[in-house]
C-alpha positions in Angstrom: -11.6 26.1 2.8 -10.6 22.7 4.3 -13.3 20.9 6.4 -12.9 18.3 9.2 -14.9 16.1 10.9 -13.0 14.5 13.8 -13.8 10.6 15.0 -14.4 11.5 18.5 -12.4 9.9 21.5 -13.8 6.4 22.2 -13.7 4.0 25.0 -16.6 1.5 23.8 -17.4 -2.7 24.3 -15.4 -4.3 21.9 -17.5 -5.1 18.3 -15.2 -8.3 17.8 -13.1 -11.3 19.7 -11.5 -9.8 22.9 -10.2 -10.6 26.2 -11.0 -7.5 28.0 -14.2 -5.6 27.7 -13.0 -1.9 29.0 -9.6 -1.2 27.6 -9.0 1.8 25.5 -8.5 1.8 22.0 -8.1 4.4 18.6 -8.3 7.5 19.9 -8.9 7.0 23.5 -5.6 4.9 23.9 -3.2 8.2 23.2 -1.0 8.1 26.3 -3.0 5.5 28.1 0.8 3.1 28.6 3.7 3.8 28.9 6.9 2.7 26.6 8.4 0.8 30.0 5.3 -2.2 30.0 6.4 -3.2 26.5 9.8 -5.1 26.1 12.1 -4.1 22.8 12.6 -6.8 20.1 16.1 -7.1 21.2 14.7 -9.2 24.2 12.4 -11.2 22.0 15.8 -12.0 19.5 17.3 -13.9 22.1 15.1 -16.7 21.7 13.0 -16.2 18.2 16.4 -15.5 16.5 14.6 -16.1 13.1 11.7 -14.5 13.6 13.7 -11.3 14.3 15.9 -11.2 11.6 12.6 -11.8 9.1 11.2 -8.7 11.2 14.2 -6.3 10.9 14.1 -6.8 6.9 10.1 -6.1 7.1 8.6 -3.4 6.5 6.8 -3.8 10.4 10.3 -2.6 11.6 10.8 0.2 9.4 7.2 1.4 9.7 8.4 5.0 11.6 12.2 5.0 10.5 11.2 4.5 6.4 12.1 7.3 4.5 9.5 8.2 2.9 7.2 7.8 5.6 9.6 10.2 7.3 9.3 13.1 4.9 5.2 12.5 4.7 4.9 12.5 8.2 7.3 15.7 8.8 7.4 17.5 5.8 3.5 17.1 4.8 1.4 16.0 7.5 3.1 17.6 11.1 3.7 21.0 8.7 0.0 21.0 7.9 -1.2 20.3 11.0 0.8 23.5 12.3 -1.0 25.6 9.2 -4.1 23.8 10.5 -4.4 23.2 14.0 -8.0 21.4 13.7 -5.6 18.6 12.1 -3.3 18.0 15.1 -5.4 15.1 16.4 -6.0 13.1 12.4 -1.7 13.4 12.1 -1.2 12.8 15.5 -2.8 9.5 14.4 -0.4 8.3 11.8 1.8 7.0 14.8 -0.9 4.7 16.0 -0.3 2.4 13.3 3.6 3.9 12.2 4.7 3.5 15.9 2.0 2.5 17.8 4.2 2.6 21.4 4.7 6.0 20.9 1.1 6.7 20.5 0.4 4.3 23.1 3.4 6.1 25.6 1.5 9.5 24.6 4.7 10.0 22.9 3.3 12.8 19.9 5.1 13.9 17.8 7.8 11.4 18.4 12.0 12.4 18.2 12.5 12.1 14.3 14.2 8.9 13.5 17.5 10.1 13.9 17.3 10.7 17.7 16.9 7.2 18.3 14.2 6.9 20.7 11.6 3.9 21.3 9.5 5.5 18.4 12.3 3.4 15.9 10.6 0.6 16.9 7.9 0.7 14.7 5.5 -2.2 14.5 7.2 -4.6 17.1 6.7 -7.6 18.6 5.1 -6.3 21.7 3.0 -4.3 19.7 1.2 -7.6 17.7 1.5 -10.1 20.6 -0.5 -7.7 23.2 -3.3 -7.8 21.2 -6.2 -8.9 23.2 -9.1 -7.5 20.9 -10.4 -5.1 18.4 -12.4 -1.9 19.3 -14.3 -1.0 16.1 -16.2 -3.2 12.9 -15.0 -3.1 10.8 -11.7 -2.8 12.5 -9.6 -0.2 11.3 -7.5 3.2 12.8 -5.5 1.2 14.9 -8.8 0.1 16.5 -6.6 -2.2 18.4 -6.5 -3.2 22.3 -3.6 -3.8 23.9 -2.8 -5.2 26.9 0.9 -5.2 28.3 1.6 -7.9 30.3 3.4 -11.3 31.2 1.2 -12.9 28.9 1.7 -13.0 24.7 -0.9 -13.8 22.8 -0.7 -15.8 18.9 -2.0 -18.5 17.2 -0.5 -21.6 18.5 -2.5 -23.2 21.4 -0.2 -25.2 24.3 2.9 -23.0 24.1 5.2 -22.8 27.5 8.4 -20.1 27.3 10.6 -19.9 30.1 10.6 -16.0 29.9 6.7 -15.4 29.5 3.4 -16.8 29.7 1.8 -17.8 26.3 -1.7 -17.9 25.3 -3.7 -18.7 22.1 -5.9 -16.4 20.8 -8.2 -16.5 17.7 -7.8 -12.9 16.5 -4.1 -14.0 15.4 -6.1 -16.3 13.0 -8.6 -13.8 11.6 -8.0 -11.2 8.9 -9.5 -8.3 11.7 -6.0 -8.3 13.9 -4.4 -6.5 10.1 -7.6 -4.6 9.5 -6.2 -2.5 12.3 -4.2 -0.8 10.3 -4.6 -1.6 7.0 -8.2 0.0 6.8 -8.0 3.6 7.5 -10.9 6.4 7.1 -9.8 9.7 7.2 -11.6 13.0 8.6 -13.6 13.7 5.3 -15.0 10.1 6.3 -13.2 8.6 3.2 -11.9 4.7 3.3 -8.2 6.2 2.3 -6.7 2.5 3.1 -9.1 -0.3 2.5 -7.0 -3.4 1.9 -8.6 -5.7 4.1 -11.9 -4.5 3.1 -11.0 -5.4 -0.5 -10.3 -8.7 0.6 -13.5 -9.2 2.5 -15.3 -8.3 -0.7 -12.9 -10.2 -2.9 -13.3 -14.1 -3.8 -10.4 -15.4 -1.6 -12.4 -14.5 2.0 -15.0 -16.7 0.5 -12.6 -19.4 0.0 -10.7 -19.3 3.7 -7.4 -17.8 2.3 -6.6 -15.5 4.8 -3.8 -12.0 4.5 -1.4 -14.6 6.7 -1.5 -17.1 4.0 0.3 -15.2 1.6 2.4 -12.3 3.3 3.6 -14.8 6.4 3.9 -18.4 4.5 4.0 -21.1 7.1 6.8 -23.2 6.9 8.8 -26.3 9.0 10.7 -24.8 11.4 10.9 -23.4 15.0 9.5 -20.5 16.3 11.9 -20.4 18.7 15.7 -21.9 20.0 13.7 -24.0 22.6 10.6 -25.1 20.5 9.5 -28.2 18.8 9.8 -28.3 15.2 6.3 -27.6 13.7 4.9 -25.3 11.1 6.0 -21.9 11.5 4.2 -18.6 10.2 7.1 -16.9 8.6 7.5 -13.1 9.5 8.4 -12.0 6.4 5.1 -9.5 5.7 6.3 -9.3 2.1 4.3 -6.5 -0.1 4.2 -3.3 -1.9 7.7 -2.9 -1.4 9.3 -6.6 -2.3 9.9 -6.3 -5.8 9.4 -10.2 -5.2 6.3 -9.9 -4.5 5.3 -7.7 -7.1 6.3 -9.3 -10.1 4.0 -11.5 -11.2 1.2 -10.3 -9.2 -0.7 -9.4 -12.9 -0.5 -12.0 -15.8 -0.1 -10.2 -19.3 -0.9 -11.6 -22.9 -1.4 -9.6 -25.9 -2.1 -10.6 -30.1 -3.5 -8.6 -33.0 -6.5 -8.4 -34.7 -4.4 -9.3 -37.8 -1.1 -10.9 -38.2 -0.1 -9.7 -41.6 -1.1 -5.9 -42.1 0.0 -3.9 -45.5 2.0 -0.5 -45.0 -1.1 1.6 -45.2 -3.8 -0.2 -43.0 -4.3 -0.3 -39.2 -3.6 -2.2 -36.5 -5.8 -3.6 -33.3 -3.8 -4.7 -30.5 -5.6 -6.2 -27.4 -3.8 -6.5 -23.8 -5.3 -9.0 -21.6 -4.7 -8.2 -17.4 -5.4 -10.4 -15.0 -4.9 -10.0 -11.3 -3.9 -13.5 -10.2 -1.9 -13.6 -7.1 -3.4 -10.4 -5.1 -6.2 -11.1 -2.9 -6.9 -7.7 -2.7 -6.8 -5.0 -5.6 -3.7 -3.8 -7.4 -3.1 -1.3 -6.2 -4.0 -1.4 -2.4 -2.7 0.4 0.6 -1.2 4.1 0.1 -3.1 4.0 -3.3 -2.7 8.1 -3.4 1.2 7.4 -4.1 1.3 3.9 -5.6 1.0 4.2 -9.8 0.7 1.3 -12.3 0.7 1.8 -15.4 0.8 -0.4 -18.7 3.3 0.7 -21.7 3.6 -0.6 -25.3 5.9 0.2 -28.2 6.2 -1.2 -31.7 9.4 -2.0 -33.0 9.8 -2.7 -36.9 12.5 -4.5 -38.5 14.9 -1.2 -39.0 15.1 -1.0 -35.5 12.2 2.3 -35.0 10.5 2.1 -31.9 7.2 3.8 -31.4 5.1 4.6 -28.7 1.4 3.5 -28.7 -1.5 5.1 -26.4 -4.0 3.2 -25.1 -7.6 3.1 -27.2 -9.9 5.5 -24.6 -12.9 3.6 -23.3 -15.1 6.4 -22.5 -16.2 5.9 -18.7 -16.4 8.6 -16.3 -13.0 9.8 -14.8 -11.2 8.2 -17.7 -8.7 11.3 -18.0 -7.2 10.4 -14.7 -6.4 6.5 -15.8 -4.9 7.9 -19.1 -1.5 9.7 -18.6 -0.6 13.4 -19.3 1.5 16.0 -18.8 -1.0 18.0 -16.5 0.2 19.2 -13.0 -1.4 18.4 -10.1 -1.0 18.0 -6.2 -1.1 21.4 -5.7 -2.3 21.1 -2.1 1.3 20.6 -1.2 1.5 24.2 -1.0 0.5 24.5 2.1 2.8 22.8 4.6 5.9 23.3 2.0 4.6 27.0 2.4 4.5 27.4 -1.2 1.6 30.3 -2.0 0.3 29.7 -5.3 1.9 26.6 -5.9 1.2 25.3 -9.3 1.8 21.3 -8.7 4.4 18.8 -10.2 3.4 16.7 -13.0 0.6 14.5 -12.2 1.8 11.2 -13.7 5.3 11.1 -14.5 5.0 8.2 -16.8 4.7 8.2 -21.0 2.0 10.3 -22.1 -1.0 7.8 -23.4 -0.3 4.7 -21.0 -2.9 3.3 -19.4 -2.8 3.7 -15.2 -4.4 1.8 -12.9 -5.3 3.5 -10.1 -8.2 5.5 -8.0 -7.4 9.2 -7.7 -7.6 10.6 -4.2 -9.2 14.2 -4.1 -8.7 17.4 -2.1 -11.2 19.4 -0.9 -11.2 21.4 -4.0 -11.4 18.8 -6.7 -7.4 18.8 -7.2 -5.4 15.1 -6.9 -3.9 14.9 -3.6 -1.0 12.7 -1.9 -2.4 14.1 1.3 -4.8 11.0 2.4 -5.9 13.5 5.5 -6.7 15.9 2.9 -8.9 13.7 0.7 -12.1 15.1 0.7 -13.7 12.3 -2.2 -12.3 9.8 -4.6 -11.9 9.6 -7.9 -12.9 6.2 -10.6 -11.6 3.0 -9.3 -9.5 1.6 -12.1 -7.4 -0.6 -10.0 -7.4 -4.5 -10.7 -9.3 -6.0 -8.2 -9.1 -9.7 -6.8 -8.9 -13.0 -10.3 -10.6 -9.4 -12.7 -8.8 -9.3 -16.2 -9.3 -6.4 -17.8 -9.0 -6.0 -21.8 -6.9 -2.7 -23.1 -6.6 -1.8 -26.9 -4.6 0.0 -28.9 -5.4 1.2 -32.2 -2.3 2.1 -34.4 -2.2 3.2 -38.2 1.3 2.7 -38.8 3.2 5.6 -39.5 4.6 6.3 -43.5 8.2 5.6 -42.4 7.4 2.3 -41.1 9.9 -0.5 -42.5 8.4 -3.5 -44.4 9.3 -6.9 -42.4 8.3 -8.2 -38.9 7.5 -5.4 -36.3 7.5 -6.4 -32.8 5.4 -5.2 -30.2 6.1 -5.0 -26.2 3.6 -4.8 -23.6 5.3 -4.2 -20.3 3.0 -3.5 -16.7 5.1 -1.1 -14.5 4.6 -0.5 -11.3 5.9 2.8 -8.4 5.3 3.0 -5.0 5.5 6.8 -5.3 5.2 9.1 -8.1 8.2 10.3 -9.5 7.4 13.7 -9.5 6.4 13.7 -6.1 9.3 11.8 -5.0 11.7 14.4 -6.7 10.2 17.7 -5.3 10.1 16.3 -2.0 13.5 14.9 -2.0 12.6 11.1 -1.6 15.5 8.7 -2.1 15.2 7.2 -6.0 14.1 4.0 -4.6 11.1 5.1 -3.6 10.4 5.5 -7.2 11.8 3.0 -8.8 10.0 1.5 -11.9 9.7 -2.3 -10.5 8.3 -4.7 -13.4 5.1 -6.7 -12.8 4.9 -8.3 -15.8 5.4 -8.2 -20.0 4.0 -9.9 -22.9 5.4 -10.2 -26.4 3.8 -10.3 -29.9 4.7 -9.0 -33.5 2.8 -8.6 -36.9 4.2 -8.5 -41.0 4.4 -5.4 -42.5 4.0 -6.2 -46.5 3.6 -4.4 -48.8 
């Protein structure tokens, strides 16, 4: 029996920085402007050529077109919703962050992506630089307020432009403007995205460094054909899906307890993780599809490769941070119309890797996708914020092992979707790419 427990329809004082007390936002803004007060980012490329081009290869402009959110959105969310009407307002929702104009225009459902309509926009630059506050603290379900108008709002203070007014505001320099979207609770009342949240907690918000500082670098340019040079926020809003970006993120290092072992005997080897570009934890975001997962084979001097699990550790929920061949997701059933529908793999990865990641729950105890239908979460075993994190692995090496050097890899994978998800749904491969974060190296002497 699925339960929901709908936000209700707000038009409150704002709890942060704004410039209007008695605009609508979250819920209460569905259908409150229309798609004609906000101008398309073709207008805005004629004179922030730059700044457009970074925004077309962002995520920001793909947020509604993507394919994969595509198939969630139909496919999962707006089938479900039709199974369970009380849902129609929560997936109705998606598109205030997706394609906030069309939420905004009262525009819900929107066309599919192929129609071509203003939904294709996605995140634009109207949507940002209207901005005038933030509705809820902590911010998040596009808790924005937006104001249409002449005037755009930022972060640089003294602007003129010959085709708008300009005016500085200091929510473009504080972490609550991403919040917006980037925190979400769902109807259960569970934090399904809390990235900003993590980074409030984290060690960077102590220190000043702020989301902008790392996914839009500043950098000496200008922001537009008729502008000054000065120092530029770059647009890029590199992520989860910039393999770039990624790689890196997690520094590896492993060694053995011994270097010199004899055929017979057992081997310790410890995997050192440390999270050392991420202000936030690893993973963050859609953490319901997003799997990490470390992976280590032996190698010995005939060429053998072996596979090595990961040494358990005995905390509670363990079994979902360890891979297996178990099914799960089952609650896709539903709006694929599937009765009895038995899952697809859980993992997709080597059985015995370690996995870094916080299982999202239905309300029946069952890992979900479905971050409407997540009822309670699962152990956190991400990485969070400068943590390293120690993994063993305890081998006895195997009769057939040659004598000589045997090499060991270490290698930290990461997918923004499951694979197994991705196949039954039909997601393109590169949704489910394995994208590298990082690898270590060590080897030990077999003697005899």
């Amino acid at each position: 029996m699925l339960r929901f427990f709908l936000t209700p329809m707000m038009i409150l004082s704002v709890t942060t920085v704004t410039l209007s007390q008695d605009l609508p936002f979250g819920e209460a803004a569905l259908g409150s402007k229309k798609y004609d007060q906000y101008e398309k980012p073709e207008v805005c490329k004629s004179c922030h050529t730059d700044i457009y081009q970074q925004w077309t290869q962002a995520m920001m402009s793909q947020s509604y077109t993507h394919h994969w959110d595509e198939i969630e959105y139909f496919d999962l969310a707006v089938a479900h919703a039709e199974k369970v009407p009380e849902l129609r307002g929560v997936v109705d929702g998606c598109n205030g962050c997706h394609t906030p104009l069309a939420y905004l225009a009262g525009d819900v459902t929107p066309p599919r992506p192929e129609e071509g309509s203003r939904a294709n926009e996605g995140v634009s630059c109207e949507v940002c630089h209207t901005i005038v506050g933030v509705g809820e603290d902590p911010p998040h379900n596009f808790s924005y307020i937006s104001s249409p108008g002449e005037t755009k709002y930022g972060a640089k203070p003294g602007l003129s432009s010959p085709h708008h007014d300009t005016e500085y505001l200091a929510l473009f320099e504080q972490t609550e403007l991403c919040a917006n979207c980037h925190n979400e609770k769902n109807p259960f009342g569970i934090w399904v995205k809390s990235t900003q949240l993590e980074w409030k907690e984290g060690p960077y918000s102590q220190e000043g460094v702020l989301c902008f500082n790392c996914h839009m670098p500043k950098a000496l340019g200008k922001n537009a054909k008729m502008s000054e040079e000065d120092m530029v926020a770059q647009h890029l809003f590199h992520g989860a899906h910039d393999p770039g970006k990624v790689g890196g993120a997690v520094e590896l290092r492993m060694h053995p307890d011994e270097r010199e072992v004899f055929y017979d005997e057992v081997v310790v080897l410890s995997v050192q993780l440390f999270n050392a570009k991420a202000g936030h934890k690893i993973p963050t975001g859609s953490v319901e599809d997003r799997i990490v997962w470390l992976d280590v084979n032996a190698t010995d001097s005939e060429g053998k490769v072996y596979h090595l699990p990961v040494d358990p550790k005995g905390f509670e929920g363990e079994a979902y941070t360890i891979a297996s061949d178990e099914l799960a997701y089952q609650d896709m059933g539903l709006p694929k119309g599937i009765d009895s529908f038995a899952g697809v793999q859980r993992d997709g990865v080597p059985v015995g890797d370690r996995i870094f990641r916080m299982p999202y729950l239905d309300p029946e105890g069952r890992m979900t996708i479905m971050q409407w239908n997540t009822e309670s979460l699962g152990v956190d075993y991400r990485l969070a914020p400068r943590e390293t994190k120690i993994e063993t692995f305890t081998w006895e090496l195997p009769k057939d092992i040659a004598f000589g050097m045997v090499t060991f890899e270490a290698r930290l994978n990461y997918q923004k979707l499951v694979k197994p998800v991705a196949d039954f749904l039909g997601v393109p491969d590169e949704e489910s790419e394995v994208i590298l974060i990082n690898k270590a190296n060590t080897w030990i002497e077999v003697i005899d």
